[in-house]
C-alpha positions in Angstrom: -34.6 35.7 106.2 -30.8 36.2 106.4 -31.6 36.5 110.5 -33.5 33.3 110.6 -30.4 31.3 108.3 -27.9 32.9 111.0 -30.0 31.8 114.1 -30.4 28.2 112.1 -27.0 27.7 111.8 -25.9 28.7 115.0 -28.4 26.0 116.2 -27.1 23.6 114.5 -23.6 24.0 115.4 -24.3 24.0 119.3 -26.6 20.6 118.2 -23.2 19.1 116.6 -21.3 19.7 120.0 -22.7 18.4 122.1 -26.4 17.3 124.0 -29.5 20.3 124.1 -27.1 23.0 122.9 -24.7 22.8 126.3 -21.9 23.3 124.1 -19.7 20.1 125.9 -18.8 17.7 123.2 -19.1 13.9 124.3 -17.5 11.0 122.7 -18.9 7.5 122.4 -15.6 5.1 123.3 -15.9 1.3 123.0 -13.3 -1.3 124.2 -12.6 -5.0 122.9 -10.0 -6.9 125.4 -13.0 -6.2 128.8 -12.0 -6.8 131.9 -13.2 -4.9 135.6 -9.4 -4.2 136.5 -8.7 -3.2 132.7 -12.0 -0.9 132.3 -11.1 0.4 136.0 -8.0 1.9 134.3 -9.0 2.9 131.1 -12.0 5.0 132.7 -9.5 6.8 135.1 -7.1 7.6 131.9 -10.7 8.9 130.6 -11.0 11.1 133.3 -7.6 12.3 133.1 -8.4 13.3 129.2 -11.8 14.9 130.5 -9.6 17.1 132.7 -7.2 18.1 130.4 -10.2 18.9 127.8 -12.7 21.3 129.9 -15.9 20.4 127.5 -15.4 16.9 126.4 -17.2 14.2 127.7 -16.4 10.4 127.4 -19.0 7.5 127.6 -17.0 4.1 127.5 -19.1 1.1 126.3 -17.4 -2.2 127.7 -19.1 -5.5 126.0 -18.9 -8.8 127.3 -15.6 -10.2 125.8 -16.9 -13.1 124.3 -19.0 -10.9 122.2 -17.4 -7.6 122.1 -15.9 -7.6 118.7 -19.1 -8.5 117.4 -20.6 -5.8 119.3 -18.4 -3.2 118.0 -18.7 -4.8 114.5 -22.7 -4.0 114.5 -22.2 -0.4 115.5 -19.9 0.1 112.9 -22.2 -1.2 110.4 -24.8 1.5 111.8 -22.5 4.3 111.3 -23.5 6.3 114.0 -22.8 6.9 117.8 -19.2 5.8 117.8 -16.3 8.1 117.9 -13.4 6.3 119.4 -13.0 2.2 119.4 -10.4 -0.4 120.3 -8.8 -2.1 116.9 -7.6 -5.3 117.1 -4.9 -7.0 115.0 -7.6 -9.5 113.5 -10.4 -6.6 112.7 -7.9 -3.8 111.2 -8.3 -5.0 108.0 -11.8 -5.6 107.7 -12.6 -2.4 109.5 -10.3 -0.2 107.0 -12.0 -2.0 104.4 -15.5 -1.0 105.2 -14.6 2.3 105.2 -15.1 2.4 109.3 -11.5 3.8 110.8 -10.0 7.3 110.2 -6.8 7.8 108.4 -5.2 9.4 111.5 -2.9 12.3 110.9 0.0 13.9 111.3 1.3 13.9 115.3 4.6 15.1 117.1 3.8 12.1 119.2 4.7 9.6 116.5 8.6 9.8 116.7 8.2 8.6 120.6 6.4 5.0 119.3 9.5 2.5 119.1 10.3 0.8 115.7 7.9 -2.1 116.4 4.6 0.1 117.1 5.4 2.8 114.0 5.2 -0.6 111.9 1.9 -2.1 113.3 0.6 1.4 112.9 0.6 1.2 109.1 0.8 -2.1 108.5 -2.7 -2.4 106.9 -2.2 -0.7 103.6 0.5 1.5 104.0 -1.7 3.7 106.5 -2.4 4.9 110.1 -5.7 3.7 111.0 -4.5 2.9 114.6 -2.2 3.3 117.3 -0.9 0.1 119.2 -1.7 0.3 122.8 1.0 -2.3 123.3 2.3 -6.2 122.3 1.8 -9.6 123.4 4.7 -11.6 122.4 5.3 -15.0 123.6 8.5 -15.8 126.5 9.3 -18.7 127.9 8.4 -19.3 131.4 10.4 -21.9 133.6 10.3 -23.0 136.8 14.3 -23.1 138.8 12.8 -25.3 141.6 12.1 -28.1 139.2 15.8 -28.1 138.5 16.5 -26.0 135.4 19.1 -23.6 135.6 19.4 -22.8 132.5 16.5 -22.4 129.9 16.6 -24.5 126.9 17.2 -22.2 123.8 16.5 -24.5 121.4 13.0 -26.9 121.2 14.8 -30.1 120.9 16.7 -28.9 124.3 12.7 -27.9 125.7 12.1 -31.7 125.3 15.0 -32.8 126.6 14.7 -30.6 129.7 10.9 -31.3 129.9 11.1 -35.7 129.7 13.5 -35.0 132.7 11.1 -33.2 134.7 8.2 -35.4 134.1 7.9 -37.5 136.9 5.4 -38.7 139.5 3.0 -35.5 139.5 5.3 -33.3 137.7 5.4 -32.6 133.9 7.9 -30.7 131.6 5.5 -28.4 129.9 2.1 -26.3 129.8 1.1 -28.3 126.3 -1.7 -26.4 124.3 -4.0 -28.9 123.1 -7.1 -27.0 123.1 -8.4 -24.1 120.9 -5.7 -22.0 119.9 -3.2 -25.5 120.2 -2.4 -25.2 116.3 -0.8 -21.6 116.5 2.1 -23.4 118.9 3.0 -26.2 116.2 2.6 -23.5 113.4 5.9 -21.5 115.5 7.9 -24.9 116.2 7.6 -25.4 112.0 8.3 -21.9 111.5 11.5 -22.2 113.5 12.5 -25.4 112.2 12.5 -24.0 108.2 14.7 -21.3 109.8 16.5 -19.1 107.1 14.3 -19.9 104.8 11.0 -18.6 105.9 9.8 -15.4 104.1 8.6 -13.3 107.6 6.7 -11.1 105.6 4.5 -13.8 104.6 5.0 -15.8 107.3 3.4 -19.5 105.9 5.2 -19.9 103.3 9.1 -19.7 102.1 10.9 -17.2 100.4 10.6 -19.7 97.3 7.0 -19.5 97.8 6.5 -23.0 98.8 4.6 -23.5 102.1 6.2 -23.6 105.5 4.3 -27.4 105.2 5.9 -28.7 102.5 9.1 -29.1 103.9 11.6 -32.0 105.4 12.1 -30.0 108.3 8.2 -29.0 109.1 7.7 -33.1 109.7 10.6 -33.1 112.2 8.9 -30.4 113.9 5.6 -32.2 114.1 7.2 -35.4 114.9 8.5 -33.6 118.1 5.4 -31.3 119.0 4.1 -34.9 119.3 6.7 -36.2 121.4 6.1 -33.3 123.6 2.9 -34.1 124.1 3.1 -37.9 124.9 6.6 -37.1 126.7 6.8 -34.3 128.6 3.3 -32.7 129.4 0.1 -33.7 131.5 -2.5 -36.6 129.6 -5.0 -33.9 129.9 -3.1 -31.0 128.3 -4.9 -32.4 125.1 -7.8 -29.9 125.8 -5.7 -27.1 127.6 -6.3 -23.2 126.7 -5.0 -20.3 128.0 -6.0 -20.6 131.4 -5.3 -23.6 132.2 -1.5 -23.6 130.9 -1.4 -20.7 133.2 -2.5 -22.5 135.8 -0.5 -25.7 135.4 2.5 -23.3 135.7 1.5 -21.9 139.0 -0.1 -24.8 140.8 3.5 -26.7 140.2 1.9 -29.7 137.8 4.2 -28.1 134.6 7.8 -26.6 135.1 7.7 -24.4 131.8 5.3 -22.3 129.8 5.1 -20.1 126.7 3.0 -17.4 126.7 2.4 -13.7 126.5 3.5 -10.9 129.2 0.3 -10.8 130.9 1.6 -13.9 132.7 4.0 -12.2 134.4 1.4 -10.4 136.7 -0.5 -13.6 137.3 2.6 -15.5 138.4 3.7 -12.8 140.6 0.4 -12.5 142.4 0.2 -16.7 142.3 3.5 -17.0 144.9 5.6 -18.5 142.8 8.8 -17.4 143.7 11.4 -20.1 142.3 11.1 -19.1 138.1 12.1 -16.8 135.4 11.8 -16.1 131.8 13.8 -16.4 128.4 13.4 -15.7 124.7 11.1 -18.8 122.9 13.4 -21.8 122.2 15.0 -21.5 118.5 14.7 -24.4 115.6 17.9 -26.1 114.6 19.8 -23.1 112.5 19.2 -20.7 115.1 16.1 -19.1 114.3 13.0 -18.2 115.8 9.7 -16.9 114.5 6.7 -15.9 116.2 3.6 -13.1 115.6 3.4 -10.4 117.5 -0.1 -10.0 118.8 -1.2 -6.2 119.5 -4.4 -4.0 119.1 -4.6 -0.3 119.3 -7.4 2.7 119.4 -8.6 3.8 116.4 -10.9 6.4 115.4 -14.3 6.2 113.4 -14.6 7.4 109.8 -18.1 8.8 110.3 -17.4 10.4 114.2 -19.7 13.9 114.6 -16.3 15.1 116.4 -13.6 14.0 114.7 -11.1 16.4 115.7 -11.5 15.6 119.9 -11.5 11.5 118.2 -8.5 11.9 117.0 -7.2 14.0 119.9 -8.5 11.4 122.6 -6.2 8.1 120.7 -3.2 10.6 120.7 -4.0 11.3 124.8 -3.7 7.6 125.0 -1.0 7.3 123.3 1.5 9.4 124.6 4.4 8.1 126.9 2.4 8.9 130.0 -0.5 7.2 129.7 1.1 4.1 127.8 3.2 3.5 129.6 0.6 3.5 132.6 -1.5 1.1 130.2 0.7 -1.3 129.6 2.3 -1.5 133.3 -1.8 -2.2 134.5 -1.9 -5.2 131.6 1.6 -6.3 131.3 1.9 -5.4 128.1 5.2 -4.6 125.7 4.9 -1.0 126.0 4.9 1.5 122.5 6.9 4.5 124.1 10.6 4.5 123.7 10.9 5.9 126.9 9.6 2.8 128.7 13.2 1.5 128.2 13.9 3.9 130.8 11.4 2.2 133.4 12.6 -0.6 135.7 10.1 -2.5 135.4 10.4 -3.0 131.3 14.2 -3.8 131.9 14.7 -5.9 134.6 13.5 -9.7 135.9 10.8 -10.8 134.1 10.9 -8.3 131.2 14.5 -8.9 130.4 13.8 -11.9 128.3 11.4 -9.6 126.2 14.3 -6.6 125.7 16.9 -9.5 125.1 14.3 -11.1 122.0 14.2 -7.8 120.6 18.0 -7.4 120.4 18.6 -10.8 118.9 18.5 -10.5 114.9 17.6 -14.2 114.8 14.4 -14.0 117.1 12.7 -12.7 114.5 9.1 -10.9 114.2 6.5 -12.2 111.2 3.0 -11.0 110.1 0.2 -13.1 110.6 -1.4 -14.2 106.9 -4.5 -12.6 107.9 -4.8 -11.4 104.3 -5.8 -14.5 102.8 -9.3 -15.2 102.7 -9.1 -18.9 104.6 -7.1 -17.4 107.4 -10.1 -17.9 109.7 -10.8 -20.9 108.5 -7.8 -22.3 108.6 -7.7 -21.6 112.4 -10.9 -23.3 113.3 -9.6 -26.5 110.9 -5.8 -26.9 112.3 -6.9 -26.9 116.1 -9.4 -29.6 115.0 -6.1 -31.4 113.3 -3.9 -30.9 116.0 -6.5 -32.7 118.4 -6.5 -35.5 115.9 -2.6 -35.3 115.9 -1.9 -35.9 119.5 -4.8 -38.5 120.1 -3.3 -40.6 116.8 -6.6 -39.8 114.7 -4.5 -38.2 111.7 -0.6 -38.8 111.2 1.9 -35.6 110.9 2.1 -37.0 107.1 -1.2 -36.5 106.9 -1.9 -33.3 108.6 1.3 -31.7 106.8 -0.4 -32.5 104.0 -3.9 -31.1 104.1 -2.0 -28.0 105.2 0.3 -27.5 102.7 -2.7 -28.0 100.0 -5.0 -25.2 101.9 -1.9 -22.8 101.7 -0.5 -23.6 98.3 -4.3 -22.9 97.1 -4.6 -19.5 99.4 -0.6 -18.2 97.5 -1.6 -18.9 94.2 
């Protein structure tokens, strides 16, 4: 009997490594942000790990992007087959909430992450439940051969700059009327309440008011308007992403704001007559703006937890981060990136001179309040109304200043 037990439970511990006994362990990895180039290099990192760990496997599972977070949201409800998993700064919560990311442990690799990626680390309750990959935080982009040599640093000087571009063909600025628009006049009001914006709670005021209940949020309504009807193209009014991008590279706009990513796909587009500076500043001097990131976690219910945790840390480390973001143009998490040229000169010096500026400061994203969602689905719809002169900035300051003041109390 104590012979059969023995033989029993060596069976099942050759089960638990790995497929019909073979002793290799393999790990079930799914990404969020898909694309070819980006799962390209994320499967070569993969096989770097593979070689560094003689008996671990790694399957990557690369969704669609339109529905990958739901994808990886029905796994997670299964409970099963997932060891390793991209975490975004929209699911963290929800996903440490369930129960369906690993606390992640102690690591010598920690003291390398810079300030900003330690933070985002534990920012959801205190604990590690992820390692940032890397940051998207907005620059502005602007064009030298439609005459500006030198950026506007303040948005009242982005309009003035942008009405004296506009001419014939040419407009000012890459306007973001489509999905997403909102999030653009949420940063100009942001700005404009300056000092007295709480960042930690970044909608409303360090009196608790709302960032929409303010003097100084209809001035900065009144001129995301102007803007619009002054300095950007008619059909900007249903522009997303790609197609400020594009306006930016095809010559129709002379200045964009948007994340580091752009940087590659200006480079490859020709362009040679632009640069890039920190996000124009509201009238005291400030600047706000969210810093968008995602990281790989680990799964809570992973047969191999130990190689999990072990393949985020691979990831993570300076090496392969720094790799990562160079291939997606991202705001790297090492500290030894400062060291690279390409995170400290042309492009990129815009993002290091941001970070050095006390005033350009960083905010959280209320994605702990239960409308957040909501709310992002209703203020694009707003914003449309806005700029076609459905709803007033009275009007929409109003509604949004009521969904707020009802979310903080």
């Amino acid at each position: 009997m104590r012979f059969l037990a023995v033989v029993t439970a060596m069976a099942l511990v050759l089960a638990g490594c790995g497929s019909s006994g073979s002793g290799t362990v393999k790990l079930r990895m799914i990404e969020s942000l898909t694309s070819p180039e980006r799962t390209k290099l994320i499967k070569s990192l993969l096989a770097d790990f593979e070689k560094a760990n003689p008996g671990v496997e790694v399957e990557l599972i690369s969704p669609p992007l339109d529905s990958a977070d739901q994808k990886i949201t029905q796994i997670l409800q299964t409970k099963k087959d997932l060891d390793v998993l991209e975490v975004r700064d929209h699911t963290a919560k929800s996903f440490s909430n369930n129960g369906w990311l690993r606390e992640l442990p102690d690591w010598p690799g920690w003291s390398d992450l810079t300030e900003l990626a330690q933070k985002k680390a534990a920012e959801v309750g205190g604990k590690r439940y992820l390692i940032p990959y890397g940051f998207y935080q907005r620059t502005l982009f602007y064009r030298t051969d439609f005459g500006v040599t030198q950026p506007p640093t303040t948005w009242q000087e982005l309009y003035e700059a942008g009405k004296k571009m506009t001419t014939g063909g040419h407009f000012g600025y890459s306007f973001r009327g489509g999905k997403g628009g909102a999030d653009y006049a949420v940063q100009m009001i942001s700005a404009y309440n300056g000092e007295a914006l709480n960042p930690e709670k970044s909608f409303f005021l360090k009196d608790k008011r709302t960032i929409f209940s303010t003097p100084e949020a209809a001035q900065a309504l009144d001129l995301f308007v102007k803007i619009f009807k002054e300095a950007s193209p008619p059909d900007s009014v249903s522009w997303g992403y790609p197609e400020m991008v594009q306006g930016f590279t095809s010559g129709v706009t002379g200045m964009l704001i948007q994340d580091p990513e752009v940087i590659k796909t200006v480079e490859e587009s020709g362009v040679k007559a632009w640069a890039t500076a920190p996000i124009p500043k509201g009238p005291t001097g400030y600047a706000y703006q969210p810093v968008g990131y995602a990281g790989w976690g680990a799964t809570s219910f992973s047969a191999h937890p130990a190689e999990a945790v072990k393949l985020v840390q691979f990831l993570s480390e300076a090496k392969q981060s720094i790799r990562f973001a160079k291939g997606n143009s991202l705001i790297p998490i090492s500290r030894q990136a400062q060291n690279d040229p390409q995170f400290s000169q042309g492009a990129w010096k815009a993002y290091l001179a941001a970070q050095q500026d006390p005033k350009q400061v960083i905010t959280i994203r209320p994605v702990d309040y239960p409308g957040w969602s909501q709310f992002l689905v209703d203020s694009d719809r707003d914003v449309q109304a806005l700029i076609t002169g459905k709803k007033t900035v009275a009007e929409v300051l109003k509604s949004w200043d009521a969904f707020w003041a009802e979310q903080g109390s």
